[in-house]
Structure formats: C-alpha cells, structure tokens
C-alpha positions in Angstrom: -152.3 56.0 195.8 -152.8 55.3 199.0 -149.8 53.7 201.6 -151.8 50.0 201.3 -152.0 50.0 197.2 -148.1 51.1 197.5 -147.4 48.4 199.8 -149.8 46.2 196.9 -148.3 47.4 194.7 -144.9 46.9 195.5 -145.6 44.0 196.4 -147.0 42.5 193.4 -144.0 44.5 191.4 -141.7 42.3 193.4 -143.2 39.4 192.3 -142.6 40.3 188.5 -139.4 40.9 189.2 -138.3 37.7 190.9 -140.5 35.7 188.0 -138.9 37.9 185.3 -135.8 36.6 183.4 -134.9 40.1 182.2 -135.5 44.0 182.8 -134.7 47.1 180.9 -134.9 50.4 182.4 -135.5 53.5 179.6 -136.2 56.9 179.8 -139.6 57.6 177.8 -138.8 61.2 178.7 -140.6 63.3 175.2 -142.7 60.6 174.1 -145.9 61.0 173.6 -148.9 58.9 174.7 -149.7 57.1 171.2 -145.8 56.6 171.1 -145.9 54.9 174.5 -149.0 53.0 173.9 -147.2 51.8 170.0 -144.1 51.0 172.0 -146.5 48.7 175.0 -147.9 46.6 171.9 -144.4 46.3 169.9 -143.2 44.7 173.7 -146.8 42.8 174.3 -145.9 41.0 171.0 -142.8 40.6 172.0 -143.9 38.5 175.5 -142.9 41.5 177.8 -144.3 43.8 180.2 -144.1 47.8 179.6 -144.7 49.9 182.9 -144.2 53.2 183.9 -143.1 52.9 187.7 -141.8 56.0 190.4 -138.2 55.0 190.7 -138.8 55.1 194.7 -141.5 52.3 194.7 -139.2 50.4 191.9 -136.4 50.7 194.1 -138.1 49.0 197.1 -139.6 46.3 194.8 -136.3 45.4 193.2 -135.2 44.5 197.2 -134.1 40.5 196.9 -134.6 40.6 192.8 -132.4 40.3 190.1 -133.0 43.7 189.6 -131.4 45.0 192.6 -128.2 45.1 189.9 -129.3 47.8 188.0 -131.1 50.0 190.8 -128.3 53.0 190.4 -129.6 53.7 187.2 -133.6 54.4 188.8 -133.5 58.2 188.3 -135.4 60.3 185.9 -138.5 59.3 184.2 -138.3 55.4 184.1 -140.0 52.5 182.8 -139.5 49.1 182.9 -139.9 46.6 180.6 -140.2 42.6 182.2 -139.8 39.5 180.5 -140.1 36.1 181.4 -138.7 33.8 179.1 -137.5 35.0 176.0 -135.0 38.1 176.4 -133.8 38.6 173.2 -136.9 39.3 171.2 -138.1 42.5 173.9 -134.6 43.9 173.7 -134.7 43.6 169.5 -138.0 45.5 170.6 -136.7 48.3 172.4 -133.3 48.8 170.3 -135.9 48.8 167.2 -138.1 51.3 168.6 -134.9 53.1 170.1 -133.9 53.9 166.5 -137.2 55.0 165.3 -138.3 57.2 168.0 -135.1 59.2 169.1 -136.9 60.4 172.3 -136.4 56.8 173.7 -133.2 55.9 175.5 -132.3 52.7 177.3 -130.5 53.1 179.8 -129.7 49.4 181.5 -131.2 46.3 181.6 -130.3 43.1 183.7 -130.6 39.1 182.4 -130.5 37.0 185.4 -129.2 39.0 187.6 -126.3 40.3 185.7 -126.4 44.3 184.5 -125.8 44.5 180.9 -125.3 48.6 179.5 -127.0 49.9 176.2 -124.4 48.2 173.9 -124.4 44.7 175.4 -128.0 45.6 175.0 -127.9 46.0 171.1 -125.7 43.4 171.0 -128.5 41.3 172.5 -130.7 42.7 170.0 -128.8 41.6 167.3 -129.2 37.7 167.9 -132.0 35.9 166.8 -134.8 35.2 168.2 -134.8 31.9 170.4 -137.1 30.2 168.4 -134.3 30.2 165.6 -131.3 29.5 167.8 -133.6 26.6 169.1 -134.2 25.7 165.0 -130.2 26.2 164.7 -129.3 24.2 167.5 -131.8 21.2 166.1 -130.4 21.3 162.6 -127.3 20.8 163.7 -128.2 18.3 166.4 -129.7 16.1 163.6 -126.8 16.5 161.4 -124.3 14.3 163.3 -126.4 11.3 163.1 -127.8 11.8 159.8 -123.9 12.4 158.9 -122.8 9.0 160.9 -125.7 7.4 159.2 -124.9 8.0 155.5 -121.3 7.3 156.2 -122.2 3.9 157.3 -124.8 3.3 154.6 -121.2 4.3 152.1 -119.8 1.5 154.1 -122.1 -1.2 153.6 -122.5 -0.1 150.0 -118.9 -0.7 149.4 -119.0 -4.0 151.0 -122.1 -5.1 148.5 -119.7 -4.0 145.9 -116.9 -5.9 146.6 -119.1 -9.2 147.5 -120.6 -8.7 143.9 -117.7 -8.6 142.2 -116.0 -11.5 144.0 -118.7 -13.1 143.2 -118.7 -12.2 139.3 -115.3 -13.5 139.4 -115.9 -16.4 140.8 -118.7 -16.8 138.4 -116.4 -16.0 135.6 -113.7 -18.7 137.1 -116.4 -21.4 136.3 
C-alpha cells in the first residue's frame, strides 16, 4: 500500500469509526483462514463489520472517534469488529465464537465512546437482542392501558349491576 491508499484508507476507516455505535478489538492470533472467514459471516449476520487493520493505521484512524478510548489496547495481531446500530447481537457473536474457537480473544471494545473490558463484554452478550428488548418494552407498554382499561370496564360492570338490581327491586316493590 502505497502513502495515498493509507491516507484513503485511513480515511475512510475514520469514517466507520465515527458512524459506528460500537467496536471490539480481538486478537485472531492462531486462527486460520476458514475460521476467520466463518467468524466475518457469523458478524455479517450479525450487522457488523470484521477487519483486519495494522494497529498503526487504526491508531491514526481512531483520532476524534469513539474509539480513541480503547486505542491502548492496539498491539499484537488485531481486528476490529464495527457496528452501527445494534451492539448486542455482534458482541453475542464474538463471545459465541470466543467459546468455540479458543484461539480467539477479545480484548476491548468501546459503546459510544465508553471502553467496556472482556467481561462487561460477555455481560453484553448475555442480553437479548434488541429486537426482544424492543418486543419487551412494548408488551409492557401496552399492558398499562390494557390494565387501566379492564379495570374501568369492572367499574362500569358493577354499576350495570347495581342499576339492575335497584331496578328488580323496584320492580318487585310494585
């Protein structure tokens, strides 16, 4: 690579890395080629972005990013993952493939700017995906008024009640 595709490049990587709502740095160090190509399409189905980057280009990319958080840990064989919306479902990814392949570590990731380690990174992992917290956070959106609605339907049904028999007495009074 020549200096202008680094300065491309770096430039483009920069890009990602303002755009991206999360990055995890691992060390692929060991795995093979069909491991790393498995491991691209488990995080290309999970919405994210697998590269292998020189830590010195990544570095001067990360420059202004939310990345610049994590930019300590660029050294040794690293490779970034990017994701732009959903963060949960690349690092259930990585922890996954993490426990499969042992050759695979992570070593730090960043969500908006804040560094998270491996374990806050597992822990991440653990969560469900956002399209079931989103689901969650529905069902339970549509429970208060469906709750508020049935108590007033018990309300009004009570009041029919007592009209009918007030007016069965009434009746029976005649």
């Amino acid at each position: 690579m020549n200096r202008d595709e680094k300065k491309q490049f770096i430039a483009d990587l920069h890009g990602r890395l303002e755009k991206a709502e999360g990055a995890f740095l691992v060390d692929y160090q060991g795995l093979n080629v069909a491991e790393l190509n498995r491991l691209r399409g488990e995080l290309r189905k999970a919405n994210a972005e697998f590269e292998v980057v020189k830590n010195r280009l990544l570095k001067l990319a990360s420059k202004g990013t939310g990345a610049e958080t994590i930019v300590d840990h660029m050294r040794g064989p690293t490779a970034i993952a990017l994701t732009y919306a959903d963060v949960v479902s690349p690092a259930k990814a990585l922890v996954d493939f993490a426990k499969e392949v042992k050759k695979l570590k992570i070593k730090m990731g960043q969500i908006s700017g804040k560094a998270i380690d491996e374990e806050s990174i597992k822990s991440l992992a653990a969560l469900p995906s956002r399209d079931v917290l989103l689901a969650q956070t529905l069902s339970v959106m549509q429970a208060v008024p469906t709750s508020f609605v049935r108590a007033l339907s018990g309300v009004l049904t009570n009041l029919m009640n007592l009209l009918r028999a007030v007016r069965e007495q009434k009746e029976g009074m005649q």
